[in-house]
C-alpha positions as CSV (number, residue, x, y, z in Angstrom):
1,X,98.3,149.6,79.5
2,X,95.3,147.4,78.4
3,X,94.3,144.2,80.0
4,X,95.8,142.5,76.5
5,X,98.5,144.5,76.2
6,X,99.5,143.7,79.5
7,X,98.9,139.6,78.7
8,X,100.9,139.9,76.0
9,X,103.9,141.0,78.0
10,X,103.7,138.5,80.1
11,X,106.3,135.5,79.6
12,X,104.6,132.4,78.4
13,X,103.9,129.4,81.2
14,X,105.6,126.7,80.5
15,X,104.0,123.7,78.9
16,X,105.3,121.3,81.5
17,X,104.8,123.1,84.9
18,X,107.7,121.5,87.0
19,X,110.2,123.2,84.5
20,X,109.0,126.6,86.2
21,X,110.2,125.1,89.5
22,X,113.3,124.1,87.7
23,X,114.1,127.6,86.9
24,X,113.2,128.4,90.2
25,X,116.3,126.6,91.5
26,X,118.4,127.5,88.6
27,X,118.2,130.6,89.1
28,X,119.2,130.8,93.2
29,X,121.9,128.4,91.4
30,X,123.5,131.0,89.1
31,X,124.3,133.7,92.3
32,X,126.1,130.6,94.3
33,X,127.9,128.4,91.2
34,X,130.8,129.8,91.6
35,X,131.8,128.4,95.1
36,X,131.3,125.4,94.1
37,X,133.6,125.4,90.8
38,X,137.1,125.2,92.6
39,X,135.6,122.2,94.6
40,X,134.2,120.6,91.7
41,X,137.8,119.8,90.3
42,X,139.7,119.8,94.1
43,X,137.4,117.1,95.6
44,X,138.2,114.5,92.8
45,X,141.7,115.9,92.4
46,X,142.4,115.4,96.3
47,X,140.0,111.8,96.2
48,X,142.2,110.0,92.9
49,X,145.2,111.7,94.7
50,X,144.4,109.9,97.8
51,X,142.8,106.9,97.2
52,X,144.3,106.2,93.6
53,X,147.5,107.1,94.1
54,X,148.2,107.5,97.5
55,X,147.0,104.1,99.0
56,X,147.6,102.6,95.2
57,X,151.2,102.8,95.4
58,X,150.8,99.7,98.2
59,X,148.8,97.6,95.8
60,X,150.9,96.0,93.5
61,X,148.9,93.3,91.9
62,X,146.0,95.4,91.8
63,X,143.0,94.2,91.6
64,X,141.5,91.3,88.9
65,X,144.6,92.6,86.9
66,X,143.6,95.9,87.3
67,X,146.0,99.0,88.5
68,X,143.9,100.0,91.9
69,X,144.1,104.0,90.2
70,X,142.3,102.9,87.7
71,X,139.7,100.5,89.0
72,X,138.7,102.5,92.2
73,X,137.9,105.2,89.4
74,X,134.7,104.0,88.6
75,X,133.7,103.4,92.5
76,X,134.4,107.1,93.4
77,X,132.0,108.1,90.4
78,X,129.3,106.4,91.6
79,X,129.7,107.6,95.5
80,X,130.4,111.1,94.6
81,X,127.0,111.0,92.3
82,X,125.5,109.5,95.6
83,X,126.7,111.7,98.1
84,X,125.9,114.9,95.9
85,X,121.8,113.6,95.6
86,X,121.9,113.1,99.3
87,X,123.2,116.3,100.2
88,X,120.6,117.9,98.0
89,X,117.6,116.0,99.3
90,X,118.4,116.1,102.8
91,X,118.4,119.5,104.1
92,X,117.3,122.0,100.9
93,X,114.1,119.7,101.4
94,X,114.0,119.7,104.8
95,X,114.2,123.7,104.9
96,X,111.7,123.8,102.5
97,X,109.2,122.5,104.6
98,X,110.4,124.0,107.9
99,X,112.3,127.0,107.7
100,X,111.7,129.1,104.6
101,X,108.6,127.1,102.9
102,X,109.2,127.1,99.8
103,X,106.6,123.9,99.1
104,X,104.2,125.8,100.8
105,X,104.5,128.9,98.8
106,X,104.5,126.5,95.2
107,X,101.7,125.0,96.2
108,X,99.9,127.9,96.6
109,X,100.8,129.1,93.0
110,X,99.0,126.8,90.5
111,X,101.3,123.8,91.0
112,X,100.3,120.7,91.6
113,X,102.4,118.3,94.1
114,X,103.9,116.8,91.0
115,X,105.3,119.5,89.5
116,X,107.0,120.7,93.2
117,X,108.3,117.7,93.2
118,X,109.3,117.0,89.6
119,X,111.3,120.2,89.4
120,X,113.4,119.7,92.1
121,X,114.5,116.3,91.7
122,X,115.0,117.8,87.8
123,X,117.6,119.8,89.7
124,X,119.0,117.5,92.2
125,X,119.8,115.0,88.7
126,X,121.5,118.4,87.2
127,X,123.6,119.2,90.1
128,X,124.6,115.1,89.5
129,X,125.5,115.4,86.4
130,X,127.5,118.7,86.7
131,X,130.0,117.4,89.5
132,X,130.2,114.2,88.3
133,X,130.8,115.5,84.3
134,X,134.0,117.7,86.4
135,X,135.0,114.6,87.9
136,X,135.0,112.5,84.7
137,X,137.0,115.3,83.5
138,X,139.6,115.1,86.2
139,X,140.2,111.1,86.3
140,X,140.7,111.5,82.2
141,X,143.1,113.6,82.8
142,X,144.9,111.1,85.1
143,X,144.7,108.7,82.4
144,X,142.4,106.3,84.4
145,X,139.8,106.1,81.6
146,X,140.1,103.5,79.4
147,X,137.1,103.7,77.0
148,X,134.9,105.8,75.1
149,X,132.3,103.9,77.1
150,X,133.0,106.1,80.2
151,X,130.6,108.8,78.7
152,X,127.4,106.5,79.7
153,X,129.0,106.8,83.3
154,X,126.2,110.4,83.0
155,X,123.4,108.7,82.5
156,X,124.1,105.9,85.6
157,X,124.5,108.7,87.6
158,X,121.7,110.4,86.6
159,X,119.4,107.5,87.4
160,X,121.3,106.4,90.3
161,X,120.2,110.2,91.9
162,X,116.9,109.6,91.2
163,X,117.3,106.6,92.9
164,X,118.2,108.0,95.8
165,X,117.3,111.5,96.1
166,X,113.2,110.2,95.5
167,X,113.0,108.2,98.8
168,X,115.3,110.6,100.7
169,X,113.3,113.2,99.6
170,X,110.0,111.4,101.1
171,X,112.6,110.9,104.4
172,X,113.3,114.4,104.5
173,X,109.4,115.6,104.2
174,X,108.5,113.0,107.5
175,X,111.4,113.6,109.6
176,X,110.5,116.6,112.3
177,X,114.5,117.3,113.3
178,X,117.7,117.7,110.9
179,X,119.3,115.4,113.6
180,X,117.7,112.5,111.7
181,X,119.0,113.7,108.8
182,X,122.9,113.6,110.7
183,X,121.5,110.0,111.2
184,X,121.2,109.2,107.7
185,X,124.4,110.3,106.5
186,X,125.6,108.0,109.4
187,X,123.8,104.9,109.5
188,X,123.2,104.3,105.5
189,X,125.2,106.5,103.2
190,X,128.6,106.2,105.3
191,X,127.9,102.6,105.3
192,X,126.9,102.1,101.8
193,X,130.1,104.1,100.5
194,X,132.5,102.0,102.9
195,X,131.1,98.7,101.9
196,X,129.1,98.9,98.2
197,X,132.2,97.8,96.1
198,X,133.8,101.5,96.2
199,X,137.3,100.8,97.5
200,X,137.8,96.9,97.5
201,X,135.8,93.9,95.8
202,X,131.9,92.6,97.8
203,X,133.6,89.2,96.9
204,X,135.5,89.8,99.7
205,X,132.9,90.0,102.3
206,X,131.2,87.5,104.0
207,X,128.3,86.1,102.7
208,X,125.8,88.3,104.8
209,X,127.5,91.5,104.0
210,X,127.6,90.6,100.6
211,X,124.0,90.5,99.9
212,X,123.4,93.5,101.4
213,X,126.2,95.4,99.3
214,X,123.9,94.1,96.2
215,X,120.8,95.2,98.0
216,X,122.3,99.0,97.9
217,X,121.6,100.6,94.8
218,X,125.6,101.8,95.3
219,X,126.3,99.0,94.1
220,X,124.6,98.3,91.3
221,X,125.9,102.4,89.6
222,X,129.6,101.1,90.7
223,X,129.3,97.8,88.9
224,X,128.1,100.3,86.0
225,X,130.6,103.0,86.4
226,X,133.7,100.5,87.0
227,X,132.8,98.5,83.6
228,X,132.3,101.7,81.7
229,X,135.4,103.3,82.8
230,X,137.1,100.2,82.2
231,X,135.7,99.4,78.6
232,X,135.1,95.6,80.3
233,X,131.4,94.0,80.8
234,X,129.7,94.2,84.5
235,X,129.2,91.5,86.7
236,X,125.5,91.8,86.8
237,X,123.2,92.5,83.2
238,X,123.2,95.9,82.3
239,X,119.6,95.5,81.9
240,X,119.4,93.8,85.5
241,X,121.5,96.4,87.1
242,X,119.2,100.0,84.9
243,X,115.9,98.0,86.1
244,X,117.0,97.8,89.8
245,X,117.7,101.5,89.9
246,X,114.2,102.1,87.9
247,X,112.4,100.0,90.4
248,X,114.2,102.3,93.1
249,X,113.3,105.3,91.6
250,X,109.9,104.8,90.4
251,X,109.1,103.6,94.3
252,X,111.2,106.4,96.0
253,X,108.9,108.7,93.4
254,X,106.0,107.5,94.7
255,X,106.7,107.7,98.4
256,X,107.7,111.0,97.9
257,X,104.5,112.4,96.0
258,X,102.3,110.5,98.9
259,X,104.4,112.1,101.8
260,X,104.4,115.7,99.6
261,X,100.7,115.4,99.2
262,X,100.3,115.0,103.2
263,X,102.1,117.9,103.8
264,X,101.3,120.3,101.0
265,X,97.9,119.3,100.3
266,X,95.3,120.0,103.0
């Protein structure tokens, strides 16, 4: 075969380079997506089970006039989006860098630190969407979704992984132990969960407490989620709520790329 024949049977690059990395992690996806199908729908089944029905059925009043089914609905969206970014940029990142080096063998590839980067946070926002699209499934179901307006619960969660998985991703790349990523999970998402508006009202906090639930950017996806679910308006501005996120993202983005580039680039 010729030198152009056999350029011609190569596949064509990809115009944007972090899609190759995309693919890259799409395809280890398609050999293990099917273990995570029958948790997809159990975890929410089991959490509305639980939490909505379970602990409901001792709420009368509700809450704000609200059956507790149907407003903790919008809470659990948002925490399950969060949890599922975290547990993709904690260790898959870390082992990246440690154990099998996969950063190390992009880079060497015509990649920039961008595009390493890019691509799997691409993925990280995928695997978002696709467990919380099952779980949006599952509440419907239940008849706790009141509004066509729950469908803009995807793109909250979308931003609200990038807002998460960015920094933790730059976390991940500094930390020289997975014990400090144990430490994460217990110190700041545990917390955020237990205390960001998931399971009962911030206005019932004290004032301290309080700020800091508005500080998380939990928070700010639950206040989204909740009103969306609910067909009712947020407590915060949309506009307030998407540009906290942004800022989060854009800045986690950022710290990530500078802590990449120290590693990757020598």
């Amino acid at each position: 075969m010729t030198q152009q024949a056999r350029e011609r049977a190569r596949p064509p690059l990809p115009r944007v380079p972090a899609v190759a990395v995309l693919a890259h992690y799409l395809v280890g996806y398609r050999r293990t997506w099917r273990a995570g199908v029958f948790s997809s729908f159990l975890l929410p089944v089991l959490t509305v089970v639980g939490f909505g029905l379970g602990v409901g059925a001792y709420i009368d009043q509700g809450v704000g006039g609200v059956r507790y089914f149907d407003w903790i609905v919008g809470g659990l969206l948002a925490s399950t989006a969060l949890q599922v970014a975290i547990g993709e940029s904690t260790w898959p990142v870390f082992s990246n860098f440690r154990w099998i080096k996969t950063y190390f063998a992009q880079s060497a590839a015509p990649l920039r630190v961008g595009d390493v980067l890019g691509g799997h946070l691409a993925f990280v926002v995928f695997r978002v969407l696709s467990s919380i699209a099952a779980f949006l499934l599952v509440t419907a179901l239940f008849g706790a979704v009141h509004s066509p307006w729950a469908l803009a619960v995807l793109p909250v969660v979308a931003l609200l992984g990038l807002a998460v998985a960015a920094p933790t991703f730059a976390y991940a790349a500094l930390v020289d132990s997975d014990s400090w990523l144990a430490m994460l999970f217990r110190f700041a998402v545990i917390p955020m969960t237990l205390f960001a508006g998931v399971f009962f009202p911030v206005e019932s906090l004290p004032a301290v407490l309080r700020w800091l639930a508005y500080a998380t950017p939990l928070w700010h996806a639950v206040d989204l989620c909740r009103a969306a679910t609910l067909g009712v308006a947020p407590q915060w501005s949309v506009a307030g709520h998407l540009l906290y996120l942004a800022v989060w993202a854009l800045g986690g983005w950022l710290l990530a790329r500078h802590t990449f580039r120290r590693r990757l680039v020598v």
